[in-house]
N, CA, C and O atoms as a printed pandas DataFrame, in Angstrom:
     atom_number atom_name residue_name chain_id  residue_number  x_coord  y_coord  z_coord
0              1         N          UNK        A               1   43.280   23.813   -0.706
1              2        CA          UNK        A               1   44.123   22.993   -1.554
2              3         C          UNK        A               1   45.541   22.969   -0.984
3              4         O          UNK        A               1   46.167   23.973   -0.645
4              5         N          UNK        A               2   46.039   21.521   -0.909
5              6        CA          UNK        A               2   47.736   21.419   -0.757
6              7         C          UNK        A               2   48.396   21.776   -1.585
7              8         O          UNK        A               2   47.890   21.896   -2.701
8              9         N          UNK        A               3   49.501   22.027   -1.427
9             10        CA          UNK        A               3   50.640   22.049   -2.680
10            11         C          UNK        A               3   51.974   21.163   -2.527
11            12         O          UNK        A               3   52.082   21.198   -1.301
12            13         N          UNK        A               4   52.819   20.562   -2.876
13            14        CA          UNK        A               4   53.512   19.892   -3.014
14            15         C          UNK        A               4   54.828   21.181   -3.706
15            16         O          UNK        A               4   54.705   21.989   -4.627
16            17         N          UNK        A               5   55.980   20.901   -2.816
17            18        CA          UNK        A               5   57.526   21.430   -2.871
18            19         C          UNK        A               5   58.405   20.917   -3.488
19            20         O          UNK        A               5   58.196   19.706   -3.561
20            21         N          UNK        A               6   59.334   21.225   -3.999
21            22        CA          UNK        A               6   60.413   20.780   -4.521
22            23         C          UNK        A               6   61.057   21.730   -3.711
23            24         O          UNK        A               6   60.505   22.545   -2.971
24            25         N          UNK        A               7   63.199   21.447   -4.047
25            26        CA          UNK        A               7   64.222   22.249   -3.904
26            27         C          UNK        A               7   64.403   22.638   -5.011
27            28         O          UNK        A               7   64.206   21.789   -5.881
28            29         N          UNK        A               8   64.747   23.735   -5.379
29            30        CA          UNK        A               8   65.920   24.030   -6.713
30            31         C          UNK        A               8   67.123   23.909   -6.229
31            32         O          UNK        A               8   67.461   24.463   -5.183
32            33         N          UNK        A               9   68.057   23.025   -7.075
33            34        CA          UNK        A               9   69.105   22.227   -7.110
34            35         C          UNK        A               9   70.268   23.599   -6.635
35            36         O          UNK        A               9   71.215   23.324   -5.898
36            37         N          UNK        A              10   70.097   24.786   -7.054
37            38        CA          UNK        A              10   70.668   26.099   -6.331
38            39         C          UNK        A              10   70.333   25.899   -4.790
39            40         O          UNK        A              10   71.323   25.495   -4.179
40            41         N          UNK        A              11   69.414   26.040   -4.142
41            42        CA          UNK        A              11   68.457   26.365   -2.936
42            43         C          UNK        A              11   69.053   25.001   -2.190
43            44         O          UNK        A              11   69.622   25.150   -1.109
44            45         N          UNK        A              12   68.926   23.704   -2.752
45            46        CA          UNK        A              12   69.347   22.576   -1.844
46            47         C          UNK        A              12   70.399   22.754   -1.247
47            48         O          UNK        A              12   70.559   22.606   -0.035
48            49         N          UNK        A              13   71.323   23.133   -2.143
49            50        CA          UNK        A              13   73.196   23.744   -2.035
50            51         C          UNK        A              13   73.127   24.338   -0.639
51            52         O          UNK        A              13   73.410   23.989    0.507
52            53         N          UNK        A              14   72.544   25.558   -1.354
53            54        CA          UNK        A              14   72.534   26.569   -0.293
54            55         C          UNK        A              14   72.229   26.124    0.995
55            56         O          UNK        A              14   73.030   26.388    1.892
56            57         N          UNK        A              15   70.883   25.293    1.327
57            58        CA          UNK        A              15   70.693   24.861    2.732
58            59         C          UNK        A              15   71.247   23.804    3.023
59            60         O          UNK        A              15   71.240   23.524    4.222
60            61         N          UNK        A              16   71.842   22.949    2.180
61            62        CA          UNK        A              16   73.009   22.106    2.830
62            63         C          UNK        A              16   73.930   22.779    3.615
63            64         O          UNK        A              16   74.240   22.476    4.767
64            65         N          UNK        A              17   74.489   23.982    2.758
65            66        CA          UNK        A              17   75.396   24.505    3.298
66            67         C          UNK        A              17   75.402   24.948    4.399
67            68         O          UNK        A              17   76.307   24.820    5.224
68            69         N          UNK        A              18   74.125   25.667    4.560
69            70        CA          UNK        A              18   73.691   26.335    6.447
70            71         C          UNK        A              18   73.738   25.557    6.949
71            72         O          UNK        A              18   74.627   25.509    7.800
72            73         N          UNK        A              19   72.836   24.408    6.792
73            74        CA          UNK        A              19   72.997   22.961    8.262
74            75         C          UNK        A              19   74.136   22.684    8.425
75            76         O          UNK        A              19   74.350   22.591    9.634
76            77         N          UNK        A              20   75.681   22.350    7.388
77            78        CA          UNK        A              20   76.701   22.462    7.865
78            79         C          UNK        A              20   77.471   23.588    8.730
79            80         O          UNK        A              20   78.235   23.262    9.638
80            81         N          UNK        A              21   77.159   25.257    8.306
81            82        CA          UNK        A              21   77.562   26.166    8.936
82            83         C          UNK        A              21   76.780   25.910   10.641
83            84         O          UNK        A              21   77.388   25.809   11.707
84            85         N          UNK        A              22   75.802   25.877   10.494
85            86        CA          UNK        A              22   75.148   25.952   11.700
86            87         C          UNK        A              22   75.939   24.383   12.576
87            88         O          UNK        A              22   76.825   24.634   13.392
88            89         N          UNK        A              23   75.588   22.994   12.360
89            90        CA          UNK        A              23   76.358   22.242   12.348
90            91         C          UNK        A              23   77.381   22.733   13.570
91            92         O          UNK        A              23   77.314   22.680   14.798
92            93         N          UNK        A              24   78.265   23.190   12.709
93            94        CA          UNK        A              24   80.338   22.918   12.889
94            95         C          UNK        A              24   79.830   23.861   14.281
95            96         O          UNK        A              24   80.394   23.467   15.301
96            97         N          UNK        A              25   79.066   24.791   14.461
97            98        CA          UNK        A              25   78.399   26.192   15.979
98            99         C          UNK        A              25   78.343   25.207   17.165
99           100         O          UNK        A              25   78.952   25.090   18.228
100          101         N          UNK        A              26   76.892   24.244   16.234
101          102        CA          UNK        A              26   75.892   24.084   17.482
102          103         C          UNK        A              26   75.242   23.394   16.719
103          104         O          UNK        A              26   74.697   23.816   15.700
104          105         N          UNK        A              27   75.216   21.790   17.283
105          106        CA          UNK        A              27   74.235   20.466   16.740
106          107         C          UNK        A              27   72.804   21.347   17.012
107          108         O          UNK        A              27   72.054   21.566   16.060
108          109         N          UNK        A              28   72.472   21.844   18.401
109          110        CA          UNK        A              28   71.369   22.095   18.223
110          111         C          UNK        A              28   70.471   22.951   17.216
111          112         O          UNK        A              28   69.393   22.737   16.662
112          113         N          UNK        A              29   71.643   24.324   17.220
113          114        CA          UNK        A              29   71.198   25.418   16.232
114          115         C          UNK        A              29   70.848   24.768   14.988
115          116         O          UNK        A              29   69.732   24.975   14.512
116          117         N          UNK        A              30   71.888   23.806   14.251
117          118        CA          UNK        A              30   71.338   22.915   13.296
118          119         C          UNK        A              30   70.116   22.267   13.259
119          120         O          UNK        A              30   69.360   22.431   12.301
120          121         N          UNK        A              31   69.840   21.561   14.178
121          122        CA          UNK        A              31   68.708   20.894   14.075
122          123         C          UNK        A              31   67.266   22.018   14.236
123          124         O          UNK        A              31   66.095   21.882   13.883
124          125         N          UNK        A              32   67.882   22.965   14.825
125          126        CA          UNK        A              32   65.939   23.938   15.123
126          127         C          UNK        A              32   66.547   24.646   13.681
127          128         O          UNK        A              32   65.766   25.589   13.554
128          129         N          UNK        A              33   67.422   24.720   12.616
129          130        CA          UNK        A              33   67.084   25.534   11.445
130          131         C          UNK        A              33   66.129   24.495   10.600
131          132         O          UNK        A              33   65.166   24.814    9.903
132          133         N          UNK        A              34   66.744   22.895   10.887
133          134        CA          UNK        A              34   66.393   22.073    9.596
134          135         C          UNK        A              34   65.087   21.776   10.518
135          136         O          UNK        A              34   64.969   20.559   10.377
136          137         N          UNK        A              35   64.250   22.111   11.209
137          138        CA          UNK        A              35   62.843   22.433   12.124
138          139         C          UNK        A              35   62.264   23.459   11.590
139          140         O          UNK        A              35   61.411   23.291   10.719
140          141         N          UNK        A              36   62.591   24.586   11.979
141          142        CA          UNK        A              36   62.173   25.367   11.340
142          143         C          UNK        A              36   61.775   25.876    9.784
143          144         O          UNK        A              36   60.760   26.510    9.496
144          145         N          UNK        A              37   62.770   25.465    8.908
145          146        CA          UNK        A              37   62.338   25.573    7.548
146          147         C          UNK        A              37   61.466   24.334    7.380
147          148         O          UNK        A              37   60.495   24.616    6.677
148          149         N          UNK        A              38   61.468   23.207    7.731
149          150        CA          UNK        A              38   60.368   22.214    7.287
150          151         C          UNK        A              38   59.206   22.598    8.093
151          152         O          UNK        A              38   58.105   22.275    7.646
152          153         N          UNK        A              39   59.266   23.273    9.275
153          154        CA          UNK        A              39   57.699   23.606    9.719
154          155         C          UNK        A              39   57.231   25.002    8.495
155          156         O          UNK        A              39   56.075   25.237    8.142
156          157         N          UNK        A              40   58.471   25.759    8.033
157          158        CA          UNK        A              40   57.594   26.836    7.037
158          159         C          UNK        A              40   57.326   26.005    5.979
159          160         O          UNK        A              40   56.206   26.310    5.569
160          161         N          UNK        A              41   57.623   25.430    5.562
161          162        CA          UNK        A              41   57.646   24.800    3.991
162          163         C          UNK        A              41   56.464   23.769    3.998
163          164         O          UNK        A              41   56.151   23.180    2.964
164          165         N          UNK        A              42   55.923   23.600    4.993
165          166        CA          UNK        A              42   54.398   22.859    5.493
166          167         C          UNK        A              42   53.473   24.002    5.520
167          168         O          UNK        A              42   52.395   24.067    4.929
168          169         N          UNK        A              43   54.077   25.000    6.359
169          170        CA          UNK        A              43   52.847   25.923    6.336
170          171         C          UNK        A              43   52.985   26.574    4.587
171          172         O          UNK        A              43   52.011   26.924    3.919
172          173         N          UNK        A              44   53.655   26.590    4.369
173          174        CA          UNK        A              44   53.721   27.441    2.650
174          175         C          UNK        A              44   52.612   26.815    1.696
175          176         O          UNK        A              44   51.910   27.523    0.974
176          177         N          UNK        A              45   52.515   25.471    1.750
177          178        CA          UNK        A              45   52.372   24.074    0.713
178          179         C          UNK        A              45   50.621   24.648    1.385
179          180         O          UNK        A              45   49.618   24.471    0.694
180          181         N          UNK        A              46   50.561   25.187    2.513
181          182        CA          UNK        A              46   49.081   24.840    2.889
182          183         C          UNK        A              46   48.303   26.026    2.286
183          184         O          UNK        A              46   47.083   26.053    2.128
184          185         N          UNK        A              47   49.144   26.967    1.983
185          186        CA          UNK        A              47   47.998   28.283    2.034
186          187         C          UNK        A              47   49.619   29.184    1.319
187          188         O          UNK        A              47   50.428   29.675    2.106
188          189         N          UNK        A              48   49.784   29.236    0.136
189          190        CA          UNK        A              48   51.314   29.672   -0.877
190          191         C          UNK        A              48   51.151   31.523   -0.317
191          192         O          UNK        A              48   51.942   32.423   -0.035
192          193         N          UNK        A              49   49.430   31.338   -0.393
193          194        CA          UNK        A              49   49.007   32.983   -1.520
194          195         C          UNK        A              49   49.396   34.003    0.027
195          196         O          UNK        A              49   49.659   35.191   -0.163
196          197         N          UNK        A              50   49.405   33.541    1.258
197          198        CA          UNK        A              50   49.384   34.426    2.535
198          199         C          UNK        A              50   50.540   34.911    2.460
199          200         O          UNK        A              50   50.734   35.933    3.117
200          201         N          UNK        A              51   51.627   34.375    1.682
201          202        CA          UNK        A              51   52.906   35.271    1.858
202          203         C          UNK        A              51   52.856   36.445    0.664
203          204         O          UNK        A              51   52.240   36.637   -0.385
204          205         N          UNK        A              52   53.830   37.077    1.427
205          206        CA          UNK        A              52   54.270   38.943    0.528
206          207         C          UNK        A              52   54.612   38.075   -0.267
207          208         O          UNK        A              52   55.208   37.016   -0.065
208          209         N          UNK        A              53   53.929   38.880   -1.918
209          210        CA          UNK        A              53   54.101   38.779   -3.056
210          211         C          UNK        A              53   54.827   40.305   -3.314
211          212         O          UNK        A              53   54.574   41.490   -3.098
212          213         N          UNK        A              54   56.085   39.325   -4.025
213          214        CA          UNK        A              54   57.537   39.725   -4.181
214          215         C          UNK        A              54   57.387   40.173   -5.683
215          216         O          UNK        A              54   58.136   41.098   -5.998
216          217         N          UNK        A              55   56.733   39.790   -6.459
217          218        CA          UNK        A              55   56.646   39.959   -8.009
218          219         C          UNK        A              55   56.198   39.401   -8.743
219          220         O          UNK        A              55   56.714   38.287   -8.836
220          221         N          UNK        A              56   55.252   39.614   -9.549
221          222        CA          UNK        A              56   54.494   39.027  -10.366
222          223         C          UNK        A              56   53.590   38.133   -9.158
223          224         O          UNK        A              56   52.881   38.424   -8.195
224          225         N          UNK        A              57   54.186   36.581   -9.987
225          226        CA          UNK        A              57   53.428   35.417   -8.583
226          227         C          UNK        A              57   54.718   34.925   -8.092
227          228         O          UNK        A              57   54.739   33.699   -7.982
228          229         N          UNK        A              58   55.650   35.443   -7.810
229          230        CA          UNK        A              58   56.821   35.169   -6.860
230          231         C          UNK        A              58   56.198   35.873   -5.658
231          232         O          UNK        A              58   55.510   36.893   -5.613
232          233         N          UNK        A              59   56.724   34.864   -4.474
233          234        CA          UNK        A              59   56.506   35.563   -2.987
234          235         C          UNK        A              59   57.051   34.929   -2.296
235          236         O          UNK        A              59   57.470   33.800   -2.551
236          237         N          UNK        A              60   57.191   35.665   -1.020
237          238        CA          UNK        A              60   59.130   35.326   -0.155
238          239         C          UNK        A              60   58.276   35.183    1.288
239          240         O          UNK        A              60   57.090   35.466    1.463
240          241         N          UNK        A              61   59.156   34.703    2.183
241          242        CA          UNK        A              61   58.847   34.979    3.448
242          243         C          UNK        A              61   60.497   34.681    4.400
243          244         O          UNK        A              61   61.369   33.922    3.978
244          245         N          UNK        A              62   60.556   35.134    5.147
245          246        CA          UNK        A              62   61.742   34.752    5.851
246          247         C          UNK        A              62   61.005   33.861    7.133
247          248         O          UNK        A              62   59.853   33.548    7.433
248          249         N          UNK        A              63   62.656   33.606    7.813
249          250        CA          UNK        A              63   62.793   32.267    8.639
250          251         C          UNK        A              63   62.484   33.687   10.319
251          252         O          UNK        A              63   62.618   34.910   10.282
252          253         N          UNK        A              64   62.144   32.957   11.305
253          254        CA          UNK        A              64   62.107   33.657   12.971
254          255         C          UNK        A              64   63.132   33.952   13.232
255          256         O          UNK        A              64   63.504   35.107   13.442
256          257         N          UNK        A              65   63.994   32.676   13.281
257          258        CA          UNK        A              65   65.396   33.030   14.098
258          259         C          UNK        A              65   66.382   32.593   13.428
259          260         O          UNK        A              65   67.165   31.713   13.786
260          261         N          UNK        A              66   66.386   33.152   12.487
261          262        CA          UNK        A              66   67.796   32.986   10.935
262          263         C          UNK        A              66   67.355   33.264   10.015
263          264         O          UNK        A              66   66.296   32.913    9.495
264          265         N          UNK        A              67   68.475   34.246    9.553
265          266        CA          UNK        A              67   68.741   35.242    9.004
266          267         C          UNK        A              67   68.624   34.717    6.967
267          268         O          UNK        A              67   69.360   35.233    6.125
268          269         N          UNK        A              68   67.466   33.558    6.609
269          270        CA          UNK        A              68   67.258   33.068    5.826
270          271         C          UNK        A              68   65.797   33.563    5.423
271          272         O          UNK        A              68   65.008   34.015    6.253
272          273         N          UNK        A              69   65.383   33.370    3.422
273          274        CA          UNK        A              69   64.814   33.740    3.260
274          275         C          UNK        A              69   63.843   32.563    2.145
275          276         O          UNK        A              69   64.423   31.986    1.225
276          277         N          UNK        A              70   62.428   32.365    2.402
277          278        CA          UNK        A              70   62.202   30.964    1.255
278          279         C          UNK        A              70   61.624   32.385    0.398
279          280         O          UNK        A              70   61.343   33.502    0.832
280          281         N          UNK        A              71   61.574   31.710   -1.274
281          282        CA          UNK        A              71   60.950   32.386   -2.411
282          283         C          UNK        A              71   59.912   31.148   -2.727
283          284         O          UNK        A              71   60.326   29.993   -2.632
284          285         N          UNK        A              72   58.779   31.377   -3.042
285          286        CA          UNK        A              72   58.118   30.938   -3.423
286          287         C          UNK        A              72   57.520   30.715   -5.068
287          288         O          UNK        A              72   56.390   31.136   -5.318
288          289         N          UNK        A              73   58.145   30.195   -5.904
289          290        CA          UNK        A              73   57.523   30.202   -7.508
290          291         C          UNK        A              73   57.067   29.665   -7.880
291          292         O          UNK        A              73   57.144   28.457   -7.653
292          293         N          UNK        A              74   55.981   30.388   -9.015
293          294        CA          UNK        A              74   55.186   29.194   -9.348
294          295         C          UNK        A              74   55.376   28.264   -9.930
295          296         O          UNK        A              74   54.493   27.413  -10.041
């Protein structure tokens, strides 16, 4: 089964904000973060339950190469 994502209107903020931090560095660094979280957030939607469960049915996984973290709720 797929699952379908949203942002929480907190969480959007927040990664606006990195693509700008990253951004103002390095166009590139920007572009492999906003890569990287949309390649996790595909793999998440495909298979939720493979990540560490954080609590209850909350579960997290972090990013390879930045220092970011997705939560997963139900």
């Amino acid at each position: 089964m797929k699952y379908r994502h949203y942002y929480d209107p907190v969480a959007l903020v927040e990664f606006k904000e990195a693509v700008e931090w990253y951004k103002y560095r390095s166009s590139v660094a920007a572009e492999n973060f906003v890569k990287e979280v949309s390649e996790l957030i595909y793999t998440i939607c495909k298979d939720p339950s493979r990540f560490r469960n954080l609590y209850s049915d909350f579960r997290e996984t972090s990013l390879k190469k930045y220092p970011n973290t997705i939560c997963l709720l139900p």
